[in-house]
N, C-alpha and C positions, 0 to 999 in steps of 0.2 A: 504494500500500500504506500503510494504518496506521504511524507510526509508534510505536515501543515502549512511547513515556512514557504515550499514550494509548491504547493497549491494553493496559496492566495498571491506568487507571485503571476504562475503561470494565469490563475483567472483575473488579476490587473493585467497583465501583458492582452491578454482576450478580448477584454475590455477597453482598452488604448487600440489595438487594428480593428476594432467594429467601430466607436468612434472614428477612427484615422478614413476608414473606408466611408460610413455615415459624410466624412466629409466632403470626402471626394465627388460624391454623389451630388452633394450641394454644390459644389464649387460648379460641374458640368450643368446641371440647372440653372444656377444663376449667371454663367457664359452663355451658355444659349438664348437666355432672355434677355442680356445686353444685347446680343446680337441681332436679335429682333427689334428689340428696340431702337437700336442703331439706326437697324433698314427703314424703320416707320418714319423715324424722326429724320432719314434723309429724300424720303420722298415729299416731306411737309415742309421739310426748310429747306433754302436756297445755300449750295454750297458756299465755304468759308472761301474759297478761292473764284468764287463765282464775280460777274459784275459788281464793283461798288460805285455808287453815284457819290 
């Protein structure tokens, strides 16, 4: 059997790559919706290097 010390390391270690991973997931989520947001917000405005009067 496991002893103790290294079964509450091993379940933090588990616990930090399911967070680490949880993250990663978020970070692709919210890149993609920059992304799209990008796209939207450059069909509604006029590019930074466009015409200036």
């Amino acid at each position: 059997m496991i002893d103790p010390v290294t079964q509450k390391i091993a379940i933090r270690m588990w616990n930090e790559a399911v967070a680490m991973a949880t993250h990663e997931v978020e970070i692709e989520k919210l890149s993609a919706e920059v992304a799209r947001l990008q796209a939207a917000a450059s069909e509604v405005a006029p590019s930074p290097e466009g015409d200036a009067d």
